[in-house]
DOLUM-157501 format. One record per residue (C-alpha): y, x negated, z; residue number from 1. Coordinates in pm, 1 decimal. Layout:
Y;X;Z;NUM
...
This chain:
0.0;0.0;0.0;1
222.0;-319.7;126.2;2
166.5;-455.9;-231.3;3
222.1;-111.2;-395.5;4
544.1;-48.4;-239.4;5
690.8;-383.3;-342.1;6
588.5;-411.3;-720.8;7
744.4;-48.9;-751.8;8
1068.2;-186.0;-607.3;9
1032.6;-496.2;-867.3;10
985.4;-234.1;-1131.0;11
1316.8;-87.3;-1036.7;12
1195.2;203.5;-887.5;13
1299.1;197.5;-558.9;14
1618.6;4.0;-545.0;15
1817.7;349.2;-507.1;16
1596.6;462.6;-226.9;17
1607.8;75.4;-61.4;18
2002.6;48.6;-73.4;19
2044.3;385.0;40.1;20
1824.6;295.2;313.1;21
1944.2;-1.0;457.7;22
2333.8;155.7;456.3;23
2235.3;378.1;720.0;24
2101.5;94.1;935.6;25
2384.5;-64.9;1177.1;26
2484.4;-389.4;1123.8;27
2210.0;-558.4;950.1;28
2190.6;-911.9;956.3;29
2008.4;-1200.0;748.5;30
1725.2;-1368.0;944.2;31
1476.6;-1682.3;843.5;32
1130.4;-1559.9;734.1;33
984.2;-1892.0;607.7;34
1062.1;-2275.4;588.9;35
987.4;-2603.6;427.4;36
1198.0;-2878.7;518.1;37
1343.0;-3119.9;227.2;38
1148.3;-3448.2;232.4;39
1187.9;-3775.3;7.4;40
944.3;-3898.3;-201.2;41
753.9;-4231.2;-182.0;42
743.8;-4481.6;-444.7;43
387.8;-4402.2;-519.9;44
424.1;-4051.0;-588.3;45
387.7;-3913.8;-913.4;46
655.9;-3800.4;-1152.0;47
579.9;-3447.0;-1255.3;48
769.9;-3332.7;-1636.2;49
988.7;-3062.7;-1677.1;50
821.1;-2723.5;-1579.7;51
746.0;-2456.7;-1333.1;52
568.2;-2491.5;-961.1;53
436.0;-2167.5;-801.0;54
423.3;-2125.8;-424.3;55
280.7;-1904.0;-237.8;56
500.3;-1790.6;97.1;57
384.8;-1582.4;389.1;58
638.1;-1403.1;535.7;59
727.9;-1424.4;900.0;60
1018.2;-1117.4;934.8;61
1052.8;-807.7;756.3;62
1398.5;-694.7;607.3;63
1492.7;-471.5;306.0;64
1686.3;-789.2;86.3;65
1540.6;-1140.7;-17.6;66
1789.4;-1493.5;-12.1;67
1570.6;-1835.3;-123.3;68
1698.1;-2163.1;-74.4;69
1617.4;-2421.9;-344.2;70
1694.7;-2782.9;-220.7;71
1744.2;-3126.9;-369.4;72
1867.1;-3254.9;-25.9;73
1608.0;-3586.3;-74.2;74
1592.9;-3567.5;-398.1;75
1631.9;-3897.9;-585.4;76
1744.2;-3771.0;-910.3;77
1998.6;-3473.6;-1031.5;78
1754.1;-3189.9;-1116.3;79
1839.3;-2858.9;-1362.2;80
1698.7;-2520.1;-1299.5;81
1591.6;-2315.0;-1577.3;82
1496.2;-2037.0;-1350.7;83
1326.5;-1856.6;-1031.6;84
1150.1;-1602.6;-992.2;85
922.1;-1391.4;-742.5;86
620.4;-1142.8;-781.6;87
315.9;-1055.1;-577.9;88
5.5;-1296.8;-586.4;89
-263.8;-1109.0;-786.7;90
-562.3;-1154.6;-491.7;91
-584.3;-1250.9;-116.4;92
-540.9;-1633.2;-242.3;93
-408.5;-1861.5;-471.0;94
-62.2;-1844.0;-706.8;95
-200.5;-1640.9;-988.7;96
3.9;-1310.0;-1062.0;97
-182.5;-1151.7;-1314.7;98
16.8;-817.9;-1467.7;99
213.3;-796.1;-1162.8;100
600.4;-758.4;-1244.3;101
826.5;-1083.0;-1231.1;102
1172.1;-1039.8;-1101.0;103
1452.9;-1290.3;-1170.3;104
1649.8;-1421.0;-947.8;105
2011.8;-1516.3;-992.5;106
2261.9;-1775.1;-837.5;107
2595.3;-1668.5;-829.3;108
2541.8;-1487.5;-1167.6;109
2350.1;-1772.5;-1322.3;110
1981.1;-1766.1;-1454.6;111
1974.5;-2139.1;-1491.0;112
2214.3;-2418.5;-1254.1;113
2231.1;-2751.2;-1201.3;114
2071.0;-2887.6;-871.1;115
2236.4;-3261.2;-807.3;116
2106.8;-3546.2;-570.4;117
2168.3;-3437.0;-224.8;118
2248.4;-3067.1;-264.2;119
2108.8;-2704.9;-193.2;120
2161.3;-2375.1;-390.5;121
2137.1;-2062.3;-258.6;122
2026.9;-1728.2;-479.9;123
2194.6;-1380.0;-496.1;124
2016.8;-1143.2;-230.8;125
1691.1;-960.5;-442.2;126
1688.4;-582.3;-286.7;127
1364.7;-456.0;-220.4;128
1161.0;-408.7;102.0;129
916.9;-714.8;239.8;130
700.0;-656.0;514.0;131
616.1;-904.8;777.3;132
305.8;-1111.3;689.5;133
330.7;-1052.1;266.4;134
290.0;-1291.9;71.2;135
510.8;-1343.0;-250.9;136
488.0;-1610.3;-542.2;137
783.8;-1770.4;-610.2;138
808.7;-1972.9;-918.3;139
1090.5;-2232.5;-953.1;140
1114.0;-2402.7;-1318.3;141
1282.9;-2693.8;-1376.9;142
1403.3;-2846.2;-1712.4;143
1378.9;-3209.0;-1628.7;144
1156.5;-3410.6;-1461.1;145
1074.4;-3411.5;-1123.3;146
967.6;-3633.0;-846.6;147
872.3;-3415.6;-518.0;148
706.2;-3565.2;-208.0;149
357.5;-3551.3;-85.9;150
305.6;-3242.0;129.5;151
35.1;-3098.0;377.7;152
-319.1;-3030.4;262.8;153
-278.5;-2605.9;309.3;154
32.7;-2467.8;160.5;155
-86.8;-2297.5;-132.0;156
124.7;-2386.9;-471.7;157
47.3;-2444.7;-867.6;158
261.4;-2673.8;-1158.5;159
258.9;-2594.8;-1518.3;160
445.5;-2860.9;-1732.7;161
659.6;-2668.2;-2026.2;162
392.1;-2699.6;-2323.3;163
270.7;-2452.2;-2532.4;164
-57.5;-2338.6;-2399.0;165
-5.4;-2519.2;-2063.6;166
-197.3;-2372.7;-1758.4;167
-107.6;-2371.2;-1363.9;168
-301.0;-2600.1;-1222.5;169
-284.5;-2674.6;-806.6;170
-107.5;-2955.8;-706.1;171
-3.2;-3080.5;-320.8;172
351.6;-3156.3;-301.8;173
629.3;-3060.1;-97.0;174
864.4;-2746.5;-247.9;175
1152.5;-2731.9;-341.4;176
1227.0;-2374.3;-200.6;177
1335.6;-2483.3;161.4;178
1399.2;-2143.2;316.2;179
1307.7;-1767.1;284.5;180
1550.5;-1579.3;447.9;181
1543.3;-1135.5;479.2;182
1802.8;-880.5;551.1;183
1701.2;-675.1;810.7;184
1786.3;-405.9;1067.8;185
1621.4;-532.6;1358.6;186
1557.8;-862.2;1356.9;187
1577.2;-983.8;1751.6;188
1525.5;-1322.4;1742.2;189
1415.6;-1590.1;1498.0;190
1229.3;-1957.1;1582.1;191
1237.2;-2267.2;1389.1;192
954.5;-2505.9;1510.7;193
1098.3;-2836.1;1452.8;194
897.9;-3199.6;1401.4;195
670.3;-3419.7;1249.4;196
362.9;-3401.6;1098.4;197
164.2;-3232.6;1398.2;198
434.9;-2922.3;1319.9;199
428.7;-2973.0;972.7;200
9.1;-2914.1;997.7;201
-30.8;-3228.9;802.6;202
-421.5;-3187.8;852.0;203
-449.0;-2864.4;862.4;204
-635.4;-2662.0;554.9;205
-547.1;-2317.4;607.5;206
-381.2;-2183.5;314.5;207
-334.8;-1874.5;538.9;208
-172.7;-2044.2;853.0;209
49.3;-2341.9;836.5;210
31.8;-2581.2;1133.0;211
91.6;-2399.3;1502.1;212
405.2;-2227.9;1380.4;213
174.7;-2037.3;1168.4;214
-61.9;-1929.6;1438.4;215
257.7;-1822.8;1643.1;216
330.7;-1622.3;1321.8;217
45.2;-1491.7;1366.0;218
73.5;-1359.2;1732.2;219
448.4;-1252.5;1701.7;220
316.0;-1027.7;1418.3;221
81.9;-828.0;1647.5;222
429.8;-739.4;1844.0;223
621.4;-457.5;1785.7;224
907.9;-502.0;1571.3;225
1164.9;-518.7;1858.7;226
1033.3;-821.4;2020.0;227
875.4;-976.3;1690.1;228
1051.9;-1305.1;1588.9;229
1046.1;-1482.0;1287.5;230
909.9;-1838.5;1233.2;231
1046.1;-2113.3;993.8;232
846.4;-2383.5;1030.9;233
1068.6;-2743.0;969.7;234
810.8;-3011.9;1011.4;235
839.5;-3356.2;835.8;236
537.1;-3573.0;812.0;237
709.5;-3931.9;943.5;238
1003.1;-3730.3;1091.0;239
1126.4;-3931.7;1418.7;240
1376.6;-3799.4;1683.6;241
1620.5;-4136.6;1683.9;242
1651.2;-4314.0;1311.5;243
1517.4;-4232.9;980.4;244
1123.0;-4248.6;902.8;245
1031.4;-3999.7;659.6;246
1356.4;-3838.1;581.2;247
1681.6;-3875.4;796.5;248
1640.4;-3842.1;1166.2;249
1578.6;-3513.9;1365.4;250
1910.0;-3563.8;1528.3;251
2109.0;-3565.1;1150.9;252
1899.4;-3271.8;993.6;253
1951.7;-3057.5;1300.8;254
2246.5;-2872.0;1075.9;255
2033.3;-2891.3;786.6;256
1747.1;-2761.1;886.7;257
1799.5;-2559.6;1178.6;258
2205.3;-2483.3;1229.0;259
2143.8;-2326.2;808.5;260
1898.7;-2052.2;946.7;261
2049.3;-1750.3;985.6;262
1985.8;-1569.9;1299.3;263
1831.0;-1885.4;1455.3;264
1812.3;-1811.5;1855.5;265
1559.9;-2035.9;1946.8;266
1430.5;-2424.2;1849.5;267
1091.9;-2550.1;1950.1;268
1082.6;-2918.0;1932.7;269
808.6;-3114.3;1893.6;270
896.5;-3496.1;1823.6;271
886.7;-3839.0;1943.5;272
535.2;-3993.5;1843.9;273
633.9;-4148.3;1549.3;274
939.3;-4297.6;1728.4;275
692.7;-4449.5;1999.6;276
405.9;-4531.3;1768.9;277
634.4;-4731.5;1484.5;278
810.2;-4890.5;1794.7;279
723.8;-5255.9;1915.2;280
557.0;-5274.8;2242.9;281
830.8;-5441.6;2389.8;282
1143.3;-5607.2;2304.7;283
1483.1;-5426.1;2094.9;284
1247.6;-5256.9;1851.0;285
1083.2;-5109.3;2101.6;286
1136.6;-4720.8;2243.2;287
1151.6;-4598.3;2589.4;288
1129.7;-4281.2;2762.0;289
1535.4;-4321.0;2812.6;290
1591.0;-4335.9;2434.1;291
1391.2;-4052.6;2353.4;292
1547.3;-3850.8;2637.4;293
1851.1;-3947.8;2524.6;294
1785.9;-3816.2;2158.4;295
1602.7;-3498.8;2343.5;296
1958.9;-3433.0;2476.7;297
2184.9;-3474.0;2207.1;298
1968.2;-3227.4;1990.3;299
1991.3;-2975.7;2318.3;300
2359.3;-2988.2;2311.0;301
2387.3;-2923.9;1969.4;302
2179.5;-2652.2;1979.4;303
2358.9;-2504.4;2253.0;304
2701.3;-2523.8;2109.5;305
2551.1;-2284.9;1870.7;306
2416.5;-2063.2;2160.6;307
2050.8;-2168.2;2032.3;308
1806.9;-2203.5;2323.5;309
1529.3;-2531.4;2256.9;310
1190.8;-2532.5;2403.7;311
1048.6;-2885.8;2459.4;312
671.6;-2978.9;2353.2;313
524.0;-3236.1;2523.6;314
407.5;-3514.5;2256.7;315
6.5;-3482.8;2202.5;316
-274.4;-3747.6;2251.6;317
-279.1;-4025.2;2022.4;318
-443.7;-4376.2;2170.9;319
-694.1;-4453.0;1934.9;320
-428.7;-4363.6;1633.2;321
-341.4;-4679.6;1452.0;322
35.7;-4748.3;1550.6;323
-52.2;-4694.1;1948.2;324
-179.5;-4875.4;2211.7;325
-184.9;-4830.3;2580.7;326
147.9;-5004.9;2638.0;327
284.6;-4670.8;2408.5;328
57.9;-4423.3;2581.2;329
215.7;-4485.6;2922.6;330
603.5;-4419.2;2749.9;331
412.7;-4104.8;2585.2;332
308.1;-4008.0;2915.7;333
660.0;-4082.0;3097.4;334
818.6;-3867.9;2837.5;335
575.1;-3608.0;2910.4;336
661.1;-3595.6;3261.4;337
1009.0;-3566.9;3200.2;338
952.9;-3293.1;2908.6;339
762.3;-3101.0;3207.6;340
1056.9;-3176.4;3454.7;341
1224.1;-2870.0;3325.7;342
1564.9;-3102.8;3340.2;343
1609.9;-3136.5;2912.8;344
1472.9;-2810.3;2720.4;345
1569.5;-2418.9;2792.5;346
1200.3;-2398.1;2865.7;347
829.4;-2644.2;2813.5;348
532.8;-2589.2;2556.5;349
249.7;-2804.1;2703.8;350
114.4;-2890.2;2390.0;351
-32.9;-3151.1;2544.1;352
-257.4;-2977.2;2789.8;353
-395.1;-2718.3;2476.8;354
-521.6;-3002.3;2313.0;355
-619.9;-3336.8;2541.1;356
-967.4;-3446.8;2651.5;357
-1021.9;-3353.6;3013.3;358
-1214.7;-3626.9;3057.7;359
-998.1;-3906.5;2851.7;360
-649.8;-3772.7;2882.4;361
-532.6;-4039.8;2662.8;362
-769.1;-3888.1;2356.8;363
-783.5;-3503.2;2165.8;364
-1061.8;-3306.3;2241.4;365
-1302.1;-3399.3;1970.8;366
-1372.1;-3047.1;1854.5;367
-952.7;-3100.4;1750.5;368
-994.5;-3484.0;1627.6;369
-1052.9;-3460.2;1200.5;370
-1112.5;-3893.8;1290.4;371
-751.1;-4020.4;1302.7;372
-711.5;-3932.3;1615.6;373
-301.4;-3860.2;1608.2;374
-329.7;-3509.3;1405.3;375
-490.4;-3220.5;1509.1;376
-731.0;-2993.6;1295.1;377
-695.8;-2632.9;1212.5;378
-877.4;-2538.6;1534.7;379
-618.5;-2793.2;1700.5;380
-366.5;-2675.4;1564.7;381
-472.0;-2284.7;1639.5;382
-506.3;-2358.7;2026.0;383
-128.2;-2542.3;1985.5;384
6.4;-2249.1;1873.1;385
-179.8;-2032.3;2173.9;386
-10.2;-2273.3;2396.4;387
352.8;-2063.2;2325.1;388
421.3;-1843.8;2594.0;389
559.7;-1576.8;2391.4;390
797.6;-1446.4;2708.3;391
994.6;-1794.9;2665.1;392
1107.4;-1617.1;2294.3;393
1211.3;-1294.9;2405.1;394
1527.6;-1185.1;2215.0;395
């Protein structure tokens, strides 16, 4: 019926009914549904030519209008768009969208614009009504070549190069659409889950659920609508809190990637392994607990001048991974302890406890442990995103 409803409002057949609709709601407002932070590329990933990538985007908030963000904030080259559009996948998985109607999205009037180094576009609102939990294709084709970076394993997406006869084909890179965003009604609260890899669900293979701030998804879903928040999830694989890894730090993209949601009342931050881990063990290139708690509360106060409420996660096992060692394990643990102190965050996520050993603290559970020991697996990654206590998001 979900899937009924919205094709007929593609078609054009409900856009009266849908406008007429959301006029006699009070004050609606534009909320984040869906995220994928902007990530550079390495110099080992592939070029891709001039043509279209599908993705495939659950949504986390219902609202009766559709904004996408399409960014080239990493980029390394200017980029031209020859056009987005959206539709409804054609089954339960994968990009493909059969018969299913295509509607085209504009920007600022435009079909096609030009996307340089550094920069974001954002598209006209599409009017129609999503529901919470639908997935939509999106399809962004470019007219040059493109370079994006390497992604997680699950988000589900397709490339096509611009040849006759060419076919979609799946490919693992990171998307270009950064954010989903809805107009809604009644949207109380929305989340961004902001960090690294372990956030970004760089091991995970759910197509379904990406990384814990799927699984939240997942259980704000099963609320009703006046508590439900919506999750964008802004995970970087490499991300660190205090200088640039993979991307720019978390303290720079904080107005990027979280002060750019709309309706963003809460931040749960999950970050500071890769800072500790690509530290020396000692010496100026090392990290301490004070640095990190330093960065910790420079991203708090810039959420708060925004009136945006963080919740800290405390960082997850990691000995055996290859860039620790027990020397980095006990500043893991000190910042732990002062994650837990309740002195930084608004409130704590003890990711920590969902996922160690209880007999080697130091180590996953190895039901969670794929064998790199730093990220966990899908069922790791499920029992992260149990750890939430939902009353810590209440609008």
């Amino acid at each position: 019926m979900r899937n009924l409803t919205f094709l007929a409002a593609l078609s054009g057949l409900a856009l009266a009914a849908t406008t007429a609709s959301a006029s006699a709601h009070a004050a609606p407002v534009w909320a984040g549904a869906w995220g994928y932070a902007p990530a550079d590329a390495g110099s080992g990933d592939p070029e891709q030519p001039a043509g279209t990538y599908r993705y495939r985007v659950r949504l986390t908030q219902a609202g009766d209008a559709m904004q996408l963000s399409i960014s080239n904030a990493e980029g390394d080259r200017p980029l031209g768009i020859a056009g987005v559009t959206i539709s409804s996948p054609s089954g339960p998985v994968g990009t493909e969208i059969g018969a299913n109607p295509v509607h085209t999205i504009r920007f600022s009037g435009l079909q096609a614009v030009a996307l340089p180094k550094g920069h974001t576009v954002v598209s006209a609102p599409i009017i129609a009504p999503f529901h919470n939990a639908q997935d939509v294709i999106v399809s962004v084709s470019f007219s040059t070549p493109s370079k994006p970076g390497r992604t997680n394993l699950g988000l589900e997406m397709a490339f096509a190069p611009t040849t006759p006869g060419a076919t979609f084909t799946p490919i693992k890179v990171r998307p270009y659409l950064s954010l989903v965003s809805v107009r809604s009604s009644q949207a109380p609260c929305t989340v961004v889950a902001f960090g690294d890899s372990i956030t970004d669900g760089f091991l995970g293979l759910s197509p379904q659920t990406r990384g814990w701030p799927g699984r939240l998804a997942e259980r704000l879903a099963a609320l009703p609508a006046s508590q439900r928040c919506g999750v964008v999830n802004m995970g970087i694989s490499g991300n660190r809190v205090l200088k640039q890894g993979r991307a720019t730090s978390a303290l720079d993209r904080f107005w990027r990637d979280v002060a750019s949601v709309p309706n963003v009342t809460h931040v749960i931050l999950l970050e500071g392994i890769n800072d500790i881990g690509a530290g020396a063990e000692s010496g100026p290139d090392a990290v301490t607990p004070d640095q990190l708690i330093y960065g910790y509360r420079q991203f708090v106060a810039r959420a708060h001048a925004l009136g945006i409420k963080v919740l800290g996660g405390t960082l997850t096992p990691a000995l055996r991974a290859g860039y620790m060692s027990p020397v980095k394990e006990q500043t893991r643990q000190a910042v732990n302890a002062a994650i837990r102190s309740q002195k930084i965050f608004d409130g704590v996520v003890d990711f920590d406890a969902a996922v160690r050993s209880p007999t080697v603290p130091a180590d996953m559970k190895p039901e969670f442990d794929p064998g790199d020991h730093l990220h966990p697996n899908d069922a790791g990654l499920r029992a992260m995103g149990d750890a939430v206590n939902l009353s810590l998001l209440k609008p």
